[in-house]
PALUMBA-919625 format. One record per residue: x, y, z of N, C-alpha, C in turn. Coordinates in steps of 0.1 Angstrom, whole numbers, plus 5000, padded with zeros to 4 digits. Example, Ala and Ser with C-alpha at 12.3 -4.5 7.8 and 13.67 -1.06 7.14 Angstrom:
% PALUMBA-919625
- 5132 | 4943 | 5078 | 5123 | 4955 | 5078 | 5132 | 4967 | 5078
- 5128 | 4978 | 5071 | 5137 | 4989 | 5071 | 5129 | 5000 | 5079
END
This chain:
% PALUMBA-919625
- 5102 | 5002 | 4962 | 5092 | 5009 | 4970 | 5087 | 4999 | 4981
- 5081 | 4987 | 4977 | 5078 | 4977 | 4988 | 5076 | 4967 | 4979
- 5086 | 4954 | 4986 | 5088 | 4945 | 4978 | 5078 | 4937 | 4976
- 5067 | 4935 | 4985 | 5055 | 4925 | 4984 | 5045 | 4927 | 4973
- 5047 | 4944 | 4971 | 5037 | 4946 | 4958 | 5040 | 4939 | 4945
- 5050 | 4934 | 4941 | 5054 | 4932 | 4928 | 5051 | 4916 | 4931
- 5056 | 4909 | 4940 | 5061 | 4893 | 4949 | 5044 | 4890 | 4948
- 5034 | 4899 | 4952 | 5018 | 4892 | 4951 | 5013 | 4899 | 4943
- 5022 | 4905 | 4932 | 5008 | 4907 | 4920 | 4997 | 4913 | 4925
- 4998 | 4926 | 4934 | 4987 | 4934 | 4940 | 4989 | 4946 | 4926
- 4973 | 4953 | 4924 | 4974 | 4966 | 4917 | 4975 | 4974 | 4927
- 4977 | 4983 | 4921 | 4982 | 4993 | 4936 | 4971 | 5009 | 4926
- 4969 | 5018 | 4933 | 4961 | 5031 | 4932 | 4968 | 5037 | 4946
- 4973 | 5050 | 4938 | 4972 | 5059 | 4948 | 4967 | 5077 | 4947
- 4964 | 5078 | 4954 | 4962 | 5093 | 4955 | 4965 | 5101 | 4966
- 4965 | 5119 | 4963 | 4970 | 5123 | 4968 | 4956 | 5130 | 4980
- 4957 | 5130 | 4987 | 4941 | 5137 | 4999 | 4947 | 5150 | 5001
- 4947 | 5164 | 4996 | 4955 | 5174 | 5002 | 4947 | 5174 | 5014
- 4935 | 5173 | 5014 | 4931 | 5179 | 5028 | 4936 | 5174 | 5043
- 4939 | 5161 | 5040 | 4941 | 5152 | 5054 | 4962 | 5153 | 5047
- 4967 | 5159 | 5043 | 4984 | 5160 | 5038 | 4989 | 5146 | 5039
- 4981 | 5137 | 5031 | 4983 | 5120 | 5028 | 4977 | 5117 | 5018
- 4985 | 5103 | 5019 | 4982 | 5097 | 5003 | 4971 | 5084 | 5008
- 4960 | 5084 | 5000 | 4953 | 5074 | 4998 | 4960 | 5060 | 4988
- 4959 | 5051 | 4999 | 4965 | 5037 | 4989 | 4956 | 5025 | 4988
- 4953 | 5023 | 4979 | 4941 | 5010 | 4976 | 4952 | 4999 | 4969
- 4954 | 4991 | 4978 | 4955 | 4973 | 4967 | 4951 | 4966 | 4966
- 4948 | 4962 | 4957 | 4934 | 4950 | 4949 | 4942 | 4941 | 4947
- 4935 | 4926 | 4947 | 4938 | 4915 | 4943 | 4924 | 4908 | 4944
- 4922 | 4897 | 4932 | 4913 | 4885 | 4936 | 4901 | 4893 | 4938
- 4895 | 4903 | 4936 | 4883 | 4913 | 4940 | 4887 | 4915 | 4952
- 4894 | 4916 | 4962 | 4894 | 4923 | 4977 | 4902 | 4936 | 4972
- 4899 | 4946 | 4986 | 4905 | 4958 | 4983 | 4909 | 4962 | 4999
- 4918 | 4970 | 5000 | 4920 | 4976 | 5013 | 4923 | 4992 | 5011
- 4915 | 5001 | 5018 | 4920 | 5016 | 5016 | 4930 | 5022 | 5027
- 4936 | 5025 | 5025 | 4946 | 5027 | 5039 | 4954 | 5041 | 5035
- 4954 | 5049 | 5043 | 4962 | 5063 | 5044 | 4977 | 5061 | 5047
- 4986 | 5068 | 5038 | 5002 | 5071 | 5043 | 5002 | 5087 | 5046
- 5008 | 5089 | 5057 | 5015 | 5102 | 5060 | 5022 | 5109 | 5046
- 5024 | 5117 | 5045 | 5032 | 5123 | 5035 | 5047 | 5121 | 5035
- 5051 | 5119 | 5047 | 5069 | 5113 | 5047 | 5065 | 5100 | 5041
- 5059 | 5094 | 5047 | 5059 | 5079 | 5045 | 5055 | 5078 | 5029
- 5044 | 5084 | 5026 | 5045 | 5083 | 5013 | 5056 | 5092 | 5002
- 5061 | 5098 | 5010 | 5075 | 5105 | 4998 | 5086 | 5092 | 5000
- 5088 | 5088 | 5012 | 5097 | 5078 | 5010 | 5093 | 5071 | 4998
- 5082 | 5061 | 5001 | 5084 | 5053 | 4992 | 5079 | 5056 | 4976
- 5077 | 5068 | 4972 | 5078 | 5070 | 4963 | 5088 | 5077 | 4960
- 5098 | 5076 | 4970 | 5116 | 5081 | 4960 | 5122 | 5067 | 4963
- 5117 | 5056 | 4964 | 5125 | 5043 | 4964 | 5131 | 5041 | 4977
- 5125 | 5044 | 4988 | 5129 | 5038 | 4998 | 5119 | 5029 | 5005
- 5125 | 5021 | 5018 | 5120 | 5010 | 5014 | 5107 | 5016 | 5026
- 5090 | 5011 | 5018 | 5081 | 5022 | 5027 | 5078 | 5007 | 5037
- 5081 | 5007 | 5048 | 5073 | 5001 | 5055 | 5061 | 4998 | 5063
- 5061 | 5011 | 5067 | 5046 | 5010 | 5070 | 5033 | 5007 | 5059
- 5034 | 5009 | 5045 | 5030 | 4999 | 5035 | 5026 | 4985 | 5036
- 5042 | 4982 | 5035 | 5048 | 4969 | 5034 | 5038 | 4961 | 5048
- 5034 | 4963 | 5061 | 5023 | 4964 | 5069 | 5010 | 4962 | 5069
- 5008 | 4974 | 5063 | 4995 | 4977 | 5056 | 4987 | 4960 | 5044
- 5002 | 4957 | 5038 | 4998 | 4946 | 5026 | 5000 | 4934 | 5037
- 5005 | 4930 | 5043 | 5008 | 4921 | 5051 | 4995 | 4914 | 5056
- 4988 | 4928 | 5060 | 4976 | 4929 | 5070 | 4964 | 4924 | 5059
- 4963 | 4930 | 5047 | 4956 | 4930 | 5034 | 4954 | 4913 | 5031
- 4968 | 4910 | 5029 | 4967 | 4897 | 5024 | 4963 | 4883 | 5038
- 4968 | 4887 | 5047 | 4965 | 4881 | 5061 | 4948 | 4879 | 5061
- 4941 | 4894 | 5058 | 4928 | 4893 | 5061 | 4917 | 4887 | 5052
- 4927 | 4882 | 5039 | 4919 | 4876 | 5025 | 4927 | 4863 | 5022
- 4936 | 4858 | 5034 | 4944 | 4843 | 5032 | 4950 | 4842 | 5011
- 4951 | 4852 | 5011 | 4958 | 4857 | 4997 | 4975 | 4853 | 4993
- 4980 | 4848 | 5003 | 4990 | 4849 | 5006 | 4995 | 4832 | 4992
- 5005 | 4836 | 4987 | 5009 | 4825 | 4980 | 5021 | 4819 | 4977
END
């Protein structure tokens, strides 16, 4: 799905918003958290194993903004 989640040991939460037709994504680490919305393609992708990058983004940005990076 995205290789960074496993590579920094982020928890991951997701849920589904029917209202807004996206998925809510929360990854935690170290007590920081980021809430960030995927489209519905984007989140079908990467929940059938392809590779999601707008995620992969998303964590980039997450760990950038908490120097989490290791």
């Amino acid at each position: 799905m995205c290789p960074e989640i496993e590579r920094l040991t982020l928890a991951m939460n997701f849920v589904l918003d029917t209202e807004k037709d996206a998925s809510v994504v929360t990854p935690r680490r170290e007590g920081h958290e980021l809430t960030t919305h995927l489209e519905r393609r984007d989140a079908d992708d990467c929940m059938n194993g392809i590779t999601c990058v707008s995620l992969g983004v998303q964590i980039e940005q997450f760990m950038a903004n908490f120097e989490l990076r290791r």
